[in-house]
C-alpha positions, 0 to 999 in steps of 0.5 A: 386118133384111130389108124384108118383115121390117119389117111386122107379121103384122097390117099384111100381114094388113090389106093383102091382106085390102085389096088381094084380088088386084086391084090396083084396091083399092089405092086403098084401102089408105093410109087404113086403113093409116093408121089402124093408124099407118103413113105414107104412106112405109111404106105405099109401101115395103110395097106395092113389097115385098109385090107387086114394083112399081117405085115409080111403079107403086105410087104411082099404084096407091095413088093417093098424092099425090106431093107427100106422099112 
């Protein structure tokens, strides 16, 4: 199974309606992820995947406390 593979339509579809083409909203994004059942792991990994950041990039983008992953 390829990695965009493992998120539903439904997540992707929170995501971008979250993320909107700036990358300061995704800081938004883990709490609402999170209410639709996903952890921080797998919220990092969709944001990596999705917009092609390396995992620090991401991590500070997301603002998700390292000592969480």
């Amino acid at each position: 199974m390829k990695m965009q593979d493992q998120f539903s339509d439904e997540i992707k579809s929170v995501f971008y309606s979250i993320y909107n083409n700036d990358q300061g909203n995704l800081k938004y994004v883990p709490e609402e992820l999170m209410k639709h059942g996903l952890g921080y792991m797998q919220i990092l990994m969709l944001t990596k995947t999705e917009l092609n950041l390396g995992l620090g990039e991401a991590m500070m983008l997301l603002e998700i406390p390292d000592c969480t992953v």
